[in-house]
ZAMARGU-4260 file (C-alpha; in steps of 0.2 Angstrom, whole numbers, plus 5000, padded with zeros to 4 digits):
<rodrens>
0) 5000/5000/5000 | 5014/5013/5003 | 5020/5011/4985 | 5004/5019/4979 | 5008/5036/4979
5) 5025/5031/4971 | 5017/5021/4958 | 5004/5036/4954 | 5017/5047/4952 | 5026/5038/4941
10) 5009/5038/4928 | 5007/5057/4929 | 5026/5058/4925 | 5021/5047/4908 | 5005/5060/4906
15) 5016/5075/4907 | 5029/5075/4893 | 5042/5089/4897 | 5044/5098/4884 | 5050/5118/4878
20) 5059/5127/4893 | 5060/5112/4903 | 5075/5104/4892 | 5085/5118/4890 | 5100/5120/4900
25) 5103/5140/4900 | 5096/5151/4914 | 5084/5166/4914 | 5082/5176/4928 | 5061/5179/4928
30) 5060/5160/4924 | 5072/5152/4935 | 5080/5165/4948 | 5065/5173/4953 | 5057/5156/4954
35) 5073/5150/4969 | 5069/5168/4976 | 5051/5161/4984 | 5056/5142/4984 | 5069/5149/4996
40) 5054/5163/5004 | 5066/5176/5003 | 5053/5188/4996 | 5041/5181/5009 | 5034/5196/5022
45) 5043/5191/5032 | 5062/5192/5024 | 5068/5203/5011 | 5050/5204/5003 | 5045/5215/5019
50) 5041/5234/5015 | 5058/5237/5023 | 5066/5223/5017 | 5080/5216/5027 | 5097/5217/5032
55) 5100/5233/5022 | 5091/5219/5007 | 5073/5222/4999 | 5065/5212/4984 | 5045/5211/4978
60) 5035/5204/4991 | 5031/5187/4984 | 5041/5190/4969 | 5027/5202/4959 | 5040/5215/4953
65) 5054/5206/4942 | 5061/5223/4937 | 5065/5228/4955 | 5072/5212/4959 | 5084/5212/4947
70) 5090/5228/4950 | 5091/5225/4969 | 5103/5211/4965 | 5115/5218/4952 | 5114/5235/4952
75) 5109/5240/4973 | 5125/5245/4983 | 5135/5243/4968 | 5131/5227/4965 | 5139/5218/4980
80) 5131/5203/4984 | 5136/5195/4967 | 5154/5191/4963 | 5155/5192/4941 | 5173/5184/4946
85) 5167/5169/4957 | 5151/5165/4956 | 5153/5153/4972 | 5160/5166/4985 | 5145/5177/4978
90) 5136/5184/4995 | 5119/5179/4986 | 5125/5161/4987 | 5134/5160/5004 | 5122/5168/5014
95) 5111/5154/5011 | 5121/5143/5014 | 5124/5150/5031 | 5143/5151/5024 | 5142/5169/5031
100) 5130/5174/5045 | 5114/5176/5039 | 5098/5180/5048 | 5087/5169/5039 | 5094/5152/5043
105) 5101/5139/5030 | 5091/5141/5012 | 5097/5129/5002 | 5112/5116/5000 | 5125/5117/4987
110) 5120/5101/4980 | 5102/5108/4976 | 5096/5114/4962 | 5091/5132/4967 | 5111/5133/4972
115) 5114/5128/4955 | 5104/5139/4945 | 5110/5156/4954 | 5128/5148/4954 | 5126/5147/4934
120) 5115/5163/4932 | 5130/5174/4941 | 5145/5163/4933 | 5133/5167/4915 | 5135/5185/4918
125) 5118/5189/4929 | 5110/5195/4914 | 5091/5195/4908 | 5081/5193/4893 | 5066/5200/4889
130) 5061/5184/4876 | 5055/5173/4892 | 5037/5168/4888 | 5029/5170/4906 | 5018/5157/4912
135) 4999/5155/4907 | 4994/5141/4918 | 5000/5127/4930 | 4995/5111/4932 | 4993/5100/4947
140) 4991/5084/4950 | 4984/5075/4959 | 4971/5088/4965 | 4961/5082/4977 | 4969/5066/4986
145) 4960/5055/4998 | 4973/5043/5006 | 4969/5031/5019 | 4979/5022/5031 | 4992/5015/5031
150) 4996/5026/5016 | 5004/5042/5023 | 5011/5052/5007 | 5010/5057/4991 | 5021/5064/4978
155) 5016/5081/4970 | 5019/5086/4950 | 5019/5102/4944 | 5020/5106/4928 | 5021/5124/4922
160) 5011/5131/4905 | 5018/5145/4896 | 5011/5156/4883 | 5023/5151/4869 | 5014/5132/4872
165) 5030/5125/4881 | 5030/5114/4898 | 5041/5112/4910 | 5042/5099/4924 | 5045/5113/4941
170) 5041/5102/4955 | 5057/5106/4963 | 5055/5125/4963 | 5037/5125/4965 | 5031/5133/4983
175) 5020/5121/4994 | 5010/5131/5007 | 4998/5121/5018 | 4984/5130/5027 | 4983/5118/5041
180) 4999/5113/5050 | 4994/5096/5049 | 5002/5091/5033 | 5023/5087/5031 | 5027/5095/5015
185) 5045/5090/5007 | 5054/5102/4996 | 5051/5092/4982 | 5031/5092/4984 | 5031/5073/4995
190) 5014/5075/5005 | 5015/5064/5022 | 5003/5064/5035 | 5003/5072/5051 | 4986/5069/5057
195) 4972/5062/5052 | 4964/5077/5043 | 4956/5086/5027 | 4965/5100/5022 | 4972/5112/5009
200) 4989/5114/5002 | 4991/5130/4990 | 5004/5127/4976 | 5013/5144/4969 | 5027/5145/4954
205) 5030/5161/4949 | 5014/5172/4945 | 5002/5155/4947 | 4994/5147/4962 | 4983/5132/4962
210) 4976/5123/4978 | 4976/5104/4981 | 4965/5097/4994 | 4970/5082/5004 | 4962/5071/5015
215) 4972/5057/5026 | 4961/5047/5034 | 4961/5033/5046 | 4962/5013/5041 | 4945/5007/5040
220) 4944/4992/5029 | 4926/4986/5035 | 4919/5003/5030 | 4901/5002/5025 | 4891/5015/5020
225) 4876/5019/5029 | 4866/5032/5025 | 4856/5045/5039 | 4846/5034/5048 | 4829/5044/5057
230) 4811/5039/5058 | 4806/5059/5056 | 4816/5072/5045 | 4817/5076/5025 | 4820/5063/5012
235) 4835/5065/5003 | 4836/5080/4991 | 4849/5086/4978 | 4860/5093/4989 | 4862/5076/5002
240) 4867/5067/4983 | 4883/5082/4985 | 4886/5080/5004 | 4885/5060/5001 | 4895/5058/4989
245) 4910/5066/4997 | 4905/5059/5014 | 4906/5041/5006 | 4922/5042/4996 | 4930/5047/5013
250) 4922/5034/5021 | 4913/5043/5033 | 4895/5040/5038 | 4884/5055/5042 | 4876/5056/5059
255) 4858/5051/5058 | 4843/5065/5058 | 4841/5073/5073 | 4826/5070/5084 | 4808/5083/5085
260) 4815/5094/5099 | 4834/5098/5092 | 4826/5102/5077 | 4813/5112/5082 | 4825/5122/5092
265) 4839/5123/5077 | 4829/5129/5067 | 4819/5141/5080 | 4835/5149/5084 | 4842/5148/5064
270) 4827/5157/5057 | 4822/5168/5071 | 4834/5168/5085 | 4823/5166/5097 | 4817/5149/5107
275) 4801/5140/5106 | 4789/5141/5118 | 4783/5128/5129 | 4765/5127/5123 | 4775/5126/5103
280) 4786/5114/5109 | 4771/5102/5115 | 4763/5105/5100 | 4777/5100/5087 | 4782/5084/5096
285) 4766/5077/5099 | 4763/5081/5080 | 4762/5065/5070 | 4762/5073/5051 | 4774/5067/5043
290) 4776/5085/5033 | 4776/5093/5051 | 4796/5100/5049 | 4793/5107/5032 | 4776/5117/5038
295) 4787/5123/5052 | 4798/5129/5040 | 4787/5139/5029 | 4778/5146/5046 | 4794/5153/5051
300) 4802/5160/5035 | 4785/5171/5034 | 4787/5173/5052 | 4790/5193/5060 | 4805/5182/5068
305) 4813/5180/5053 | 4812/5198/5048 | 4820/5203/5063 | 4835/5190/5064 | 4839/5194/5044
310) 4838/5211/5047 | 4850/5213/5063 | 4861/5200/5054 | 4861/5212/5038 | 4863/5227/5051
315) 4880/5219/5056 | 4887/5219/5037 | 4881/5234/5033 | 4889/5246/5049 | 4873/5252/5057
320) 4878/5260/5072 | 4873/5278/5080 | 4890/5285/5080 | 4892/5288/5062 | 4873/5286/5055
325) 4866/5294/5070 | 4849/5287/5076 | 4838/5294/5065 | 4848/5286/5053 | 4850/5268/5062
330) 4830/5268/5064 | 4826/5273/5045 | 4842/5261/5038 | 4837/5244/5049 | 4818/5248/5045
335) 4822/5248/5025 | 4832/5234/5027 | 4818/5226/5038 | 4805/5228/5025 | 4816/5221/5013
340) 4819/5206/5020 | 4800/5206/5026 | 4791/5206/5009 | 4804/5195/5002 | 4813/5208/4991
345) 4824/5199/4979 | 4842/5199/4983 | 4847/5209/4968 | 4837/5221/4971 | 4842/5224/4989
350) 4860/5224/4984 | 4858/5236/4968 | 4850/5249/4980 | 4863/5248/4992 | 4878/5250/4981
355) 4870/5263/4970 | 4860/5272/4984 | 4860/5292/4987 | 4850/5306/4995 | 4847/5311/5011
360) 4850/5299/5026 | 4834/5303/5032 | 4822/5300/5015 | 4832/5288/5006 | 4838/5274/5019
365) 4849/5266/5008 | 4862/5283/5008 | 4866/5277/5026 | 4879/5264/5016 | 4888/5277/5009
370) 4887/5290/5025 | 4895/5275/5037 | 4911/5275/5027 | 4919/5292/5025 | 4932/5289/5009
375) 4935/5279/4997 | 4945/5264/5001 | 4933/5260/5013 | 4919/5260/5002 | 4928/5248/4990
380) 4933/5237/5003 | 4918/5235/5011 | 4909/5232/4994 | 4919/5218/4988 | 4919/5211/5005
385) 4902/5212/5008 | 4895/5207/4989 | 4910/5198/4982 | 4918/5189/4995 | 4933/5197/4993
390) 4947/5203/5005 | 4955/5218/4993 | 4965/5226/5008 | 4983/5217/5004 | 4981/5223/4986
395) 4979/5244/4992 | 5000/5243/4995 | 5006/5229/4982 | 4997/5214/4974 | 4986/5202/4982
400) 4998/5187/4989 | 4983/5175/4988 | 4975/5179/4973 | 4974/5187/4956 | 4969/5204/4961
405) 4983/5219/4959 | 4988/5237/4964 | 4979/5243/4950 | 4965/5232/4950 | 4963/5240/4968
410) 4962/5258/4965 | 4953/5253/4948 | 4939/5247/4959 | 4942/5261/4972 | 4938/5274/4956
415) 4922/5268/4955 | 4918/5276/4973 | 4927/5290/4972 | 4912/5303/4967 | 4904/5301/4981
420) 4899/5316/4993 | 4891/5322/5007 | 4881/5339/5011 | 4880/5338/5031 | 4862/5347/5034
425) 4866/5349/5050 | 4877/5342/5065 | 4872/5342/5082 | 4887/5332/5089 | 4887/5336/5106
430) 4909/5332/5107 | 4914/5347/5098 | 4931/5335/5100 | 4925/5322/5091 | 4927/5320/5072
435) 4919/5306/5067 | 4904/5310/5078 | 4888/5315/5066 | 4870/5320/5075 | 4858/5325/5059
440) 4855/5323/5041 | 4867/5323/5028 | 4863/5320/5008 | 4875/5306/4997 | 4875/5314/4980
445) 4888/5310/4966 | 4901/5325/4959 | 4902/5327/4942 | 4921/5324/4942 | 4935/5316/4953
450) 4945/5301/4955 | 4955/5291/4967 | 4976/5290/4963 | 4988/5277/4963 | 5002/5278/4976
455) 5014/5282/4960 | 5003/5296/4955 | 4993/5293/4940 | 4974/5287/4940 | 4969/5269/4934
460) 4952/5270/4926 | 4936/5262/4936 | 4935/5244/4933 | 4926/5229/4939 | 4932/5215/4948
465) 4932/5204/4935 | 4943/5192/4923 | 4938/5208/4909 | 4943/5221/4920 | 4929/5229/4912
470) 4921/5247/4918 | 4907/5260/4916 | 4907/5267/4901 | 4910/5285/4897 | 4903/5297/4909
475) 4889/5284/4916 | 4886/5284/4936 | 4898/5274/4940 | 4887/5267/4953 | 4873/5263/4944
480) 4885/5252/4932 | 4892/5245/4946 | 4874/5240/4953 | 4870/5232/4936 | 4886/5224/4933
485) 4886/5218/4951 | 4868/5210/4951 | 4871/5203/4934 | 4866/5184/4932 | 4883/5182/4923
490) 4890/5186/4938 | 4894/5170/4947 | 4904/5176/4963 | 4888/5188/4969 | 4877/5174/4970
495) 4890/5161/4976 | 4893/5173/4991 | 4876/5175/4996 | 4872/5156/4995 | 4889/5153/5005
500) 4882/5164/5019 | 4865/5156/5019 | 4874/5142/5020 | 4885/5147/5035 | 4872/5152/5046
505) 4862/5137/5043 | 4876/5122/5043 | 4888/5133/5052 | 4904/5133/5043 | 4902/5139/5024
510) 4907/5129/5008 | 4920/5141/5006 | 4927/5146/5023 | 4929/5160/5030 | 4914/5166/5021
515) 4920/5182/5014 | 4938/5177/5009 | 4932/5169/4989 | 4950/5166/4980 | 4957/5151/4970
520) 4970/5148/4986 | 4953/5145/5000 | 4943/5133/4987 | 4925/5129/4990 | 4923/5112/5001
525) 4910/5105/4989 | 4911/5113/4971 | 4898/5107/4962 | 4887/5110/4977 | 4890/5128/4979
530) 4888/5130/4960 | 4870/5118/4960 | 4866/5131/4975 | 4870/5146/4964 | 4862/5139/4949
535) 4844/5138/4958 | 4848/5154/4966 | 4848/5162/4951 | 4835/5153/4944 | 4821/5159/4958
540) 4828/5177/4954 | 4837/5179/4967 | 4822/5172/4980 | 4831/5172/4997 | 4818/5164/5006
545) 4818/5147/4993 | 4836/5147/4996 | 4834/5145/5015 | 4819/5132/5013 | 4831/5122/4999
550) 4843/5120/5014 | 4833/5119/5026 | 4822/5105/5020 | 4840/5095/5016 | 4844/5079/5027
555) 4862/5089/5028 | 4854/5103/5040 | 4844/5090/5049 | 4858/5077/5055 | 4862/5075/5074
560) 4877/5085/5079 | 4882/5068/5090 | 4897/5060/5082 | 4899/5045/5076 | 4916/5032/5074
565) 4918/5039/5057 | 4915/5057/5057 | 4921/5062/5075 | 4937/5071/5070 | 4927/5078/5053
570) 4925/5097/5054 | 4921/5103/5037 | 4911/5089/5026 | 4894/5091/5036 | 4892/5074/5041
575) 4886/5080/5058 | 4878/5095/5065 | 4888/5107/5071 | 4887/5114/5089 | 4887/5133/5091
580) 4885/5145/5107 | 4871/5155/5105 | 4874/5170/5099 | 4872/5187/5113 | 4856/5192/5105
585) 4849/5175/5106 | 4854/5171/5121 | 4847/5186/5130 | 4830/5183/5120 | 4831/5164/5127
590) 4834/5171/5145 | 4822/5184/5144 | 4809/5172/5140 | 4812/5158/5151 | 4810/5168/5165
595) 4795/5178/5157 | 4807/5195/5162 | 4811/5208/5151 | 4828/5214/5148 | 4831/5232/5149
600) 4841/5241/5133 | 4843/5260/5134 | 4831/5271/5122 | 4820/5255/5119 | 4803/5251/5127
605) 4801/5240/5141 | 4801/5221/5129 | 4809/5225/5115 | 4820/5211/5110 | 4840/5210/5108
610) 4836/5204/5090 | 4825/5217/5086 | 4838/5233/5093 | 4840/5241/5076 | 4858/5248/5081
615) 4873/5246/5093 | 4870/5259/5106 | 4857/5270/5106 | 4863/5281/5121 | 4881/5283/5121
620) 4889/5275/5138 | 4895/5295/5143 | 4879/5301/5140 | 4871/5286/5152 | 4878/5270/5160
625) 4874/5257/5150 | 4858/5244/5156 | 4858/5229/5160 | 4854/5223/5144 | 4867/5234/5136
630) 4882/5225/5145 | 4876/5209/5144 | 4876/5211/5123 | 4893/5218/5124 | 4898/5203/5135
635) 4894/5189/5124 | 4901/5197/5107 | 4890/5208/5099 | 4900/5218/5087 | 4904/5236/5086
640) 4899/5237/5068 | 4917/5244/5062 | 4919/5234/5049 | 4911/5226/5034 | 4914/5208/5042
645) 4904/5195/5050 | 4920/5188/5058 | 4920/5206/5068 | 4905/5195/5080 | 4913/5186/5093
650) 4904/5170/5098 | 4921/5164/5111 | 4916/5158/5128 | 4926/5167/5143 | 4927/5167/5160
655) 4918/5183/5164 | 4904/5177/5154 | 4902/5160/5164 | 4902/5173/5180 | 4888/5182/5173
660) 4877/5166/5170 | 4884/5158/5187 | 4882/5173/5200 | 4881/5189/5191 | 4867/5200/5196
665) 4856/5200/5183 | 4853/5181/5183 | 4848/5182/5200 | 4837/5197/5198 | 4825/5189/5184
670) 4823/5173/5194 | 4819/5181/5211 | 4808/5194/5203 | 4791/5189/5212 | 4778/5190/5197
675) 4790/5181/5184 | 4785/5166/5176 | 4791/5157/5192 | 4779/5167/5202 | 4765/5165/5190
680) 4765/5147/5188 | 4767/5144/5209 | 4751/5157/5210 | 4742/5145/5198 | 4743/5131/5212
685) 4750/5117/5200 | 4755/5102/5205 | 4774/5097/5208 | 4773/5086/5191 | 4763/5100/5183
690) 4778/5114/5188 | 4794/5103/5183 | 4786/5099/5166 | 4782/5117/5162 | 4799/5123/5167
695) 4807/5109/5158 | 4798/5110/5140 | 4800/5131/5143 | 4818/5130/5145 | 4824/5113/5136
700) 4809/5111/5123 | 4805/5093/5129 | 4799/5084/5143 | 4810/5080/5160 | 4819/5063/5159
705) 4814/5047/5172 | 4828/5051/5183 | 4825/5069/5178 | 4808/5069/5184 | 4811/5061/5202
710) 4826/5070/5206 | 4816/5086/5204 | 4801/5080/5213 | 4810/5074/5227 | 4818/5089/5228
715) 4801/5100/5230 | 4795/5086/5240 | 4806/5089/5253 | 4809/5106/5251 | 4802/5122/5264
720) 4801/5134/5249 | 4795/5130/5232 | 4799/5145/5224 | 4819/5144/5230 | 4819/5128/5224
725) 4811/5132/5206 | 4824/5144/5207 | 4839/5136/5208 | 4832/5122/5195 | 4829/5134/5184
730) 4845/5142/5186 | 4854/5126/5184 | 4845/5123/5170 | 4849/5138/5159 | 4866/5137/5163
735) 4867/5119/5155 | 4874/5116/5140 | 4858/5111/5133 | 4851/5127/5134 | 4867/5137/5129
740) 4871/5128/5115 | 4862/5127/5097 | 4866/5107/5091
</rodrens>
């Protein structure tokens, strides 16, 4: 069995005849030189490719600017580090070989090749010539490897592709960069496992990268498939055949479907962020329908629930908060976006408004975009992020290092935003001190003229963000055509991102992970999943809501989050739910209604929910401590709105959280407040039986267990006060992991 990857290698060597470059003997430097500058990651951010370089030594981060890097090396500080004489005692070559001190540590020995090729390259005069053909593609293989044990490697080829039609074999000076440190990953491309994982290993030459996904798995000869085994829950759909497939050639079985109550509160707490009543709970589990989970489904996509969850989730993206929108503003931006997502606006729509939006802050809710972010950069950033997965902030100071996207293809986009103005109506800031404070209306309108420059001076023309690098023609709006061109069905990476975050809130890890980082180096989990997902996306015009019932309705979204012997160490193919922490917003919803207390916000009515608080902070801390409520959202991760990024919402457990659900005050205070639902249901002179089940189903959406059930009893049995008994039950319920956790 170990021979196989030896023996696979040896049949891609046969597919890939080496031809053109690859059997000449004379070296160039953009070809071969700059290709030993990364193999050895000198031009790496952290060597000689950092903005300052080092050592008194600076090259092209990541090798983008051959021009520079030449120069560096034969003409900066007269040319020192190569010696036209002796090409051996050449400091480029003893440095690396640690033959003089050098701060980077051994590179390269001088039996390798990247030794040979700048040993010859100097002893050939260290010259260059324009008539390299550059590369057009590279070619991997194998691509995506699933090995089991005992197989614990395999051998990489890379072939490079260049624009004359010429290949060349350049496994040895190809770069190998895992994203996981759970792969071994020889100099020459030999994989060997160091855990039993799935992962991704991006491969770079030159101006190409492509990504390789690997998956070592453990020895299990006696694998049998089994499919999701459940007496409720969907039949298998479309998107199961994707998640299947994958789980089955990896040998791992997908946990069965999850029983009434995990699902009811999944999805409860999915669609609507809030929990299930008691009486609901009853009600779904006793129900014998065998369409009962997809009823529930459409009830709660038409649900006010739904509206309000969307909207504070869109709120997040989108930067609503008081200190630069003002309240006014925050009320009349959430309350569009609200509607939107209320009457089932199509998504292109709802983004086209957005990115071309203008007018008073007050009268024309969408504006608030463009008045949250003040120049720019910012605008573009946040656009691509927000609407194209991308993460263009590496490209504002030197091309993107992960992907295709340049210097100019970043302030080309950045154009595009350039025009956009504000008339400040009026500002009633009450720190005179503070800048970035606004308090009134403001108007977004478009100048007729004016563009963003380049870092060397001159002015890259607006573009897109795609292959074309096409743009608005002549003097259109520029943000009309990027709406049109943005919502475009042609445009593929609009729709993949929206259906990668549907997809991420609902399964909790998206098909291409993080969920705004789209790039050939992060591939997709499940290709031909995401691209059926945005195929039917388009198809509904854009229809949010059938995109959340496709899923939803999926035996993938419905599969126990218990492990079993084949999945447990599987993070990233679905075949098991995955647990989360509630969110702040849900859990103060969920604790709020378990104790039938409201939670206090500042500026909000008494009973407003956390999910419904259109903004961050409606009354600034200085201006008034914050309530209860206030501190509890900040506590468990609610976001700032600073940026244009979900991961900007924490969802980490800490210590001073677990003390606020333990002992802190506000806990206590809800459960000891006389007329709460404790209070109610002790007045109503139930039955110990009758007062464990309601707090049970309430809190835990099911009935107490046996041993449950008799505990408990005996407990108020022998107990001199009910109500302090109710008390602690209840506290010690919500503070269990059943309740804290969405599975």
């Amino acid at each position: 069995m170990r021979q196989l990857p030896l023996i696979a290698l040896a049949l891609v060597c046969l597919a890939f005849p080496v031809t053109g470059l690859a059997a000449e003997n004379s070296v160039t430097f953009d070809r071969d030189v700059m290709a030993v500058l990364s193999k050895g990651g000198c031009n790496m951010g952290t060597c000689h490719g950092n903005r300052s370089g080092k050592g008194g030594f600076k090259i092209s981060l990541r090798g983008e600017d051959a021009d520079f890097d030449f120069a560096a090396l034969t003409r900066d500080q007269s040319g020192r580090r190569l010696n036209m004489s002796d090409a051996a005692q050449s400091l480029l070559l003893l440095k690396p070989l640690m033959e003089v001190p050098h701060q980077g540590g051994r590179r390269f020995d001088r039996d390798s090749p990247e030794y040979r090729i700048l040993r010859d390259w100097i002893a050939g005069g260290a010259g260059r010539t324009s008539s390299v053909p550059r590369v057009r593609e590279l070619v991997v293989e194998p691509r995506d490897i699933v090995l089991q044990e005992p197989v614990d490697n395999v051998q990489l080829r890379v072939e490079a592709v260049y624009e004359d039609g010429s290949r060349a074999d350049v496994t040895r000076l190809a770069v190998y960069e895992p994203a996981e440190p759970n792969i071994g990953i020889s100099d020459g491309g030999l994989l060997t496992r160091e855990a039993f994982a799935t992962s991704v290993v991006n491969v770079r030459y030159l101006s190409r990268q492509v990504p390789v996904r690997v998956a070592f798995l453990r020895g299990n000869s006696g694998f049998v498939w089994q499919p999701p085994r459940g007496t409720t829950g969907a039949a298998p759909s479309k998107i199961d055949d994707f998640i299947f497939t994958r789980l089955r050639r990896l040998k791992m079985n997908p946990s069965p479907i999850c029983d009434d109550v995990t699902f009811l509160r999944r999805v409860y707490l999915d669609l609507t962020g809030q929990l299930p009543t008691g009486d609901q709970a009853r009600q779904f589990v006793a129900d014998s329908a065998s369409v009962k989970r997809s009823r529930l489904i459409d009830e709660l996509l038409d649900s006010q629930g739904f509206a309000d969850l969307q909207s504070q989730r869109w709120a997040d993206l989108l930067r609503i908060e008081e200190k630069t929108l003002d309240r006014k503003g925050v009320q009349n931006f959430h309350a569009w976006v609200r509607n939107s997502i209320a009457t089932n606006e199509s998504y292109d729509s709802f983004a086209r408004q957005i990115v071309s939006g203008r007018g008073s802050s007050y009268s024309s809710p969408a504006a608030n975009y463009y008045r949250a972010m003040r120049n720019p950069e910012m605008r573009a950033e946040s656009a691509a992020q927000v609407f194209l997965g991308l993460r263009l902030q590496c490209a504002k100071c030197h091309n993107h290092p992960f992907d295709e996207w340049t210097q100019n293809d970043y302030f080309g986009w950045g154009n595009l935003f350039a025009r956009v103005e504000y008339e400040v109506v009026s500002n009633n800031r009450r720190d005179s001190n503070d800048k970035h404070e606004f308090d009134g209306e403001q108007v977004v309108w478009m100048k007729a003229a004016g563009d963003v420059k380049h870092p060397n001076g001159s002015v890259v023309a607006p573009r897109f963000l795609d292959a074309r690098r096409s743009g608005p023609a002549g003097n259109a709006d520029r943000l009309v055509a990027l709406g049109d061109w943005l919502t475009n069905r042609d445009n593929r990476r609009f729709a993949q991102v929206q259906v990668n975050r549907v997809w991420q809130q609902l399964l909790g890890r998206g098909l291409v992970d993080p969920i705004d980082d789209f790039r050939a180096t992060n591939p997709p989990s499940h290709p031909a999943l995401l691209e059926f997902l945005v195929d039917e996306f388009v198809a509904s015009d854009f229809d949010n809501r059938q995109l959340y019932r496709s899923i939803l309705n999926s035996q993938a979204y419905q599969l126990s989050s218990e492990p079993n012997e084949s999945n447990r160490d599987d993070e990233r193919n679905f075949a098991k739910g995955i647990v989360r922490r509630l969110s702040a917003e849900q859990l103060a919803d969920a604790v709020s209604q378990v104790t039938g207390v409201p939670i206090t916000f500042n500026g909000y009515p008494t009973g407003f929910k956390a999910t419904q608080i259109p903004g961050v902070r409606a009354i600034r801390p200085r201006d008034q401590s914050p309530a209860s409520g206030d501190q509890f959202l900040t506590l468990f991760g609610k976001p700032p709105r600073l940026q244009s990024c979900e991961c900007e919402r924490s969802n980490e457990t800490t210590l001073a959280q677990a003390f606020q659900l333990i002992s802190g005050p506000l806990l206590n205070e809800m459960l000891m407040k006389p007329d709460n639902r404790l209070g109610k249901l002790l007045a109503s002179e139930a039955s110990n039986e009758k007062l464990v089940g309601d707090v049970y189903w309430q809190i835990l959406s099911r009935s107490p267990t046996a041993t449950e059930q008799s505990t408990s009893l005996q407990l108020l049995s022998s107990s001199s006060n009910r109500r302090a008994t109710l008390e602690d039950l209840t506290w010690a319920l919500i503070n269990s992991a059943e309740f804290l956790l969405r599975r």
